[in-house]
C-alpha positions as CSV (number, residue, x, y, z in Angstrom):
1,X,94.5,87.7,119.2
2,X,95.5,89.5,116.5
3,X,98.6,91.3,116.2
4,X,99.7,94.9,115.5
5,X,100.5,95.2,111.7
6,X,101.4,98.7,111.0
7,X,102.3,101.0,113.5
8,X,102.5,104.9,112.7
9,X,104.2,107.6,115.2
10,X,104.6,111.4,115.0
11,X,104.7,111.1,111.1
12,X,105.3,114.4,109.8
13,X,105.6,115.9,105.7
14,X,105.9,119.0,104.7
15,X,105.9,120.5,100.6
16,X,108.2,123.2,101.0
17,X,106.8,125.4,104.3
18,X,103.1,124.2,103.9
19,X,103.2,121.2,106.3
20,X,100.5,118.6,105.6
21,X,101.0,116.1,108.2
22,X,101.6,117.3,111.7
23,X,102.1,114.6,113.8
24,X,99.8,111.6,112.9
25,X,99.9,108.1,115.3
26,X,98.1,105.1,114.3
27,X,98.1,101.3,115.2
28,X,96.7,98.9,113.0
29,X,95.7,95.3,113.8
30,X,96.1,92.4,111.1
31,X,93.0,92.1,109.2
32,X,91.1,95.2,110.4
33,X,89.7,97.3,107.1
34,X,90.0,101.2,108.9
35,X,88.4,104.2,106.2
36,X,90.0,107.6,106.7
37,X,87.7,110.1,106.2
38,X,88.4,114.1,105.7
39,X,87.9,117.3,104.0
40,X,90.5,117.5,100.4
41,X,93.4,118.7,101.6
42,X,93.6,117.3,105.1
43,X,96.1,114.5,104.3
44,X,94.4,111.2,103.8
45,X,96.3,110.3,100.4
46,X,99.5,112.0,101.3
47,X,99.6,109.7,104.4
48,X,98.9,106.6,102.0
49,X,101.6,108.0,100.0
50,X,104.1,108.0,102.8
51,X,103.5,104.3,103.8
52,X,103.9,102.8,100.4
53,X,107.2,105.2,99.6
54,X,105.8,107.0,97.2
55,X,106.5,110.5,99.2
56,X,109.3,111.0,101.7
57,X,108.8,112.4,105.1
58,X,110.4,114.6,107.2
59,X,109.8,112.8,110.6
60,X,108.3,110.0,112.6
61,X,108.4,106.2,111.9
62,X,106.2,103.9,109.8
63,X,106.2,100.1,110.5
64,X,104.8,97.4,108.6
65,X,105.4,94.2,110.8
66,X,107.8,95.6,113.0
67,X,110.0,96.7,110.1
68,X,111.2,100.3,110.1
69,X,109.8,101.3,106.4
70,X,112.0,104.0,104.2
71,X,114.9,105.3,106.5
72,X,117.5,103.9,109.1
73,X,117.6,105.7,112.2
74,X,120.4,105.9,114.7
75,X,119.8,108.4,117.8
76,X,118.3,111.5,116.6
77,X,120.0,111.1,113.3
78,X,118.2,108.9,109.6
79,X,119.2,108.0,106.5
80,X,117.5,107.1,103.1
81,X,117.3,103.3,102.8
82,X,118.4,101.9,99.3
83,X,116.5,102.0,96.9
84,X,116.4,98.1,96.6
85,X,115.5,98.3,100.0
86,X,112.2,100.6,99.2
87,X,111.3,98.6,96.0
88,X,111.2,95.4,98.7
89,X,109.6,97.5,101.2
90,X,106.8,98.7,98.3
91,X,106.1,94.9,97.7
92,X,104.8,94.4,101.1
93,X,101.8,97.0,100.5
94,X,99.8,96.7,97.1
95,X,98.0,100.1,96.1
96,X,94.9,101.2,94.0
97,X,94.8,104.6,93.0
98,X,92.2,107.2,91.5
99,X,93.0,106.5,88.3
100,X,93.7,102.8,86.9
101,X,96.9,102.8,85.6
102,X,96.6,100.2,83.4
103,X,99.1,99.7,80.3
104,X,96.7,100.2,77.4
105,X,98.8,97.7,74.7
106,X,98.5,94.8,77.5
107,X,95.3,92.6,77.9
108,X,93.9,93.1,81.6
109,X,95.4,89.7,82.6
110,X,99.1,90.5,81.1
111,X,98.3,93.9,83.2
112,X,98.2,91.6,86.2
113,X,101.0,89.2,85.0
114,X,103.8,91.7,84.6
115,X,104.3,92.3,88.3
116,X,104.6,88.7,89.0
117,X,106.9,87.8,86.1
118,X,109.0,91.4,86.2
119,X,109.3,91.1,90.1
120,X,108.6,88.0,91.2
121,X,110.2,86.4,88.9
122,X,107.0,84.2,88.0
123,X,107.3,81.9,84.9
124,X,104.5,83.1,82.8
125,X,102.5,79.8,83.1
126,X,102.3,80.2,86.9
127,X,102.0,84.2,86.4
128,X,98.7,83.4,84.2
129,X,96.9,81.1,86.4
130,X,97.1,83.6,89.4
131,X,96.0,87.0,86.7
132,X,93.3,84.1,85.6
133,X,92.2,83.6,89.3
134,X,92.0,87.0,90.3
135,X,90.6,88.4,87.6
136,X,87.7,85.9,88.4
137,X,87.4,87.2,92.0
138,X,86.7,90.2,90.7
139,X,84.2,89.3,88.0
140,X,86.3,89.6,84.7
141,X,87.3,86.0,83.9
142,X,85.4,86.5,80.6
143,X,87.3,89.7,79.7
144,X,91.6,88.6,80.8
145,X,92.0,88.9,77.2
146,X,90.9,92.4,76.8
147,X,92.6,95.7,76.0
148,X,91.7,98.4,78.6
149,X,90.2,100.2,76.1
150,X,87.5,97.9,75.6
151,X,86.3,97.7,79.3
152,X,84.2,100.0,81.2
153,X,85.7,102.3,83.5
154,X,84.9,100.1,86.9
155,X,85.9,97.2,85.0
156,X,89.4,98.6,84.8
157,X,89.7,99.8,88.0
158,X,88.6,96.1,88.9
159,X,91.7,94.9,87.2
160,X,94.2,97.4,88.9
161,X,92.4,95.8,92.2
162,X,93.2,92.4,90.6
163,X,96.5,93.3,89.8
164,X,97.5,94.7,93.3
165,X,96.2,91.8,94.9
166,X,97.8,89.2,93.1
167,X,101.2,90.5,94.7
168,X,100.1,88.9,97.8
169,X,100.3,92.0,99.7
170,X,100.6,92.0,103.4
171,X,98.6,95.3,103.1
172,X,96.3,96.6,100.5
173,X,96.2,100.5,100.1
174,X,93.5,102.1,98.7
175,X,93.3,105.6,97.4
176,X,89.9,107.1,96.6
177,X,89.6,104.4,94.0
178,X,85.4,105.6,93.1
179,X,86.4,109.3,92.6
180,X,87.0,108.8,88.7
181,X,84.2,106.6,87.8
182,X,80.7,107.4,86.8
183,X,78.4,106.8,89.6
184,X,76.5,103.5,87.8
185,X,80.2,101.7,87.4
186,X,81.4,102.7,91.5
187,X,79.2,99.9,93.2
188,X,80.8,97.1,91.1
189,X,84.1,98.2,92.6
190,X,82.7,98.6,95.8
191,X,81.4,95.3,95.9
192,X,84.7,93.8,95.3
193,X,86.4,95.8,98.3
194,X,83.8,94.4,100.6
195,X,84.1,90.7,99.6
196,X,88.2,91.5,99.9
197,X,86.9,92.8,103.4
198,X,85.0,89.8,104.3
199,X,87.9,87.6,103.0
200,X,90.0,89.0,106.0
201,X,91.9,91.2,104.0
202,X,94.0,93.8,106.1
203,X,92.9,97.4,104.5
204,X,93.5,100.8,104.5
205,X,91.0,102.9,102.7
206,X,90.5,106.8,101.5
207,X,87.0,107.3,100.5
208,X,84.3,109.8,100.2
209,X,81.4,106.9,100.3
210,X,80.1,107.6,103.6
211,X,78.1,104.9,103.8
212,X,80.4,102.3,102.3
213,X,82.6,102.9,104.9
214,X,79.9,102.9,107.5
215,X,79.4,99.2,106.5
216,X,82.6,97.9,105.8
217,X,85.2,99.4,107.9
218,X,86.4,98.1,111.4
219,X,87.8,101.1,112.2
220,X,87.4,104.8,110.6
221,X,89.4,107.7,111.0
222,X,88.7,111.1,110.8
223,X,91.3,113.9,109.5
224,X,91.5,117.6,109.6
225,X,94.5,119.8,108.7
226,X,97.0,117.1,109.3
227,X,96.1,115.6,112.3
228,X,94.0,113.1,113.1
229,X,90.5,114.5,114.7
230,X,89.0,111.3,116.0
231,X,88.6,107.9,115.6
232,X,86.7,104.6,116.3
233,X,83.9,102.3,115.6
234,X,81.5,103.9,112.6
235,X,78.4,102.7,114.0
236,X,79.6,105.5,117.1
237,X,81.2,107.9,114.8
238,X,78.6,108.7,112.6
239,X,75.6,108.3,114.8
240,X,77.5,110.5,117.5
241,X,80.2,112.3,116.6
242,X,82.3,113.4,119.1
243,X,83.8,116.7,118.1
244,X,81.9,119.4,116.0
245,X,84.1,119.3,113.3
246,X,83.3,115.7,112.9
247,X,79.9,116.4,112.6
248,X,80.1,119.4,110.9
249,X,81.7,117.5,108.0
250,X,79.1,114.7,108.2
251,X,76.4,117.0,107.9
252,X,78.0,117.9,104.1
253,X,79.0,114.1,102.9
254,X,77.0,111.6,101.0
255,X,76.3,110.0,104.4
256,X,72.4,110.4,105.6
């Protein structure tokens, strides 16, 4: 059986007055791959945001393998964790994002080195066979040596996949990561995310591709206006959506 891997309750965050998460719970299982699904502005990536760290929230709790992520608590009181704490907690999750990120004086495999060597304290050697090996799973093994300026768009975002992964993540985050390319370059980056899937990797993805996450997630969840509106099994969901708002926002995706 597998077991519970991150656990979300009552998570709330507000920017300034406007409050974007009201109140979201979620349980994930190890090695499930759940989509969330929603409107711009309903909270998908801000939620993403708040389990990796890279937004504070004003309330609920976020574990990651029954480790209380980003604050203490004690009664109805919490405190900041330090930030060697969050840098350590941030390791456990590896994230993709809309745009690649890449640093364009380093070749795609010293992209995916420097995480290993700066923070893992790698020795380069060692740090080069794993970019070399995951720069293979995702199709570039002929291009480690080359700039970012010299690949395609999905062939960078490939390498920011390569170089997330190769941090042995306990959880991979995935933010949207099709919204920047041309429409001929998002099924090679796709493709990748579904042989990651089919690899057992544990996943948490926000995506517009309706039918990629038809046919790859576990799980999908659907947001509106903070909240979570439903959730469950695709083939269900997007055959037979439960609430109009569901299938309102069906009717207007990529998803037919």
């Amino acid at each position: 059986m597998s077991k519970v891997l991150l656990e979300i309750q009552g998570l709330r965050k507000q920017y300034g007055i406007v409050e974007v998460l009201k109140g979201v719970d979620c349980t994930m299982q190890e090695g499930e791959v759940i989509s969330i699904i929603g409107s711009s502005g309903s909270g998908k990536t801000t939620m993403l945001r708040c389990i990796n760290m890279l937004e504070e929230f004003q309330g609920g709790h976020i574990r990651l393998e029954g480790e209380e992520i980003g604050y203490e608590h004690s009664g109805s009181s919490r405190r900041r964790k330090s930030e060697k704490d969050i840098a350590r907690q941030r390791a456990l999750t590896g994230m993709a994002f809309q745009q690649f990120n890449l640093f364009p004086h380093m070749t795609a495999a010293q992209n995916v080195m420097l995480g290993l060597v700066k923070v893992k304290k790698m020795a380069r050697d060692a740090a080069r066979t794993v970019a070399e090996k995951w720069l293979d799973r995702v199709g570039l093994a002929s291009r480690a040596d080359h700039y970012p300026g010299q690949l395609s768009g999905g062939q960078q975002q490939r390498v920011a996949i390569a170089r997330a992964i190769a941090m042995s993540p306990r959880l991979m985050l995935f933010d949207e990561v099709t919204s920047a390319l041309d429409p001929e370059l998002v099924g090679e980056v796709l493709q990748v995310i579904k042989g990651l899937a089919a690899d057992g990797m544990s996943m948490l993805l926000v995506t517009h591709e309706m039918r990629f996450a038809y046919e790859v997630s576990s799980r999908v969840i659907f947001m509106n206006q903070g909240v979570i509106c439903e959730e469950g099994d695709p083939k269900e969901m997007f055959v037979a959506p439960k609430t109009e708002r569901l299938a309102e926002f069906l009717k207007t995706s990529s998803f037919n």
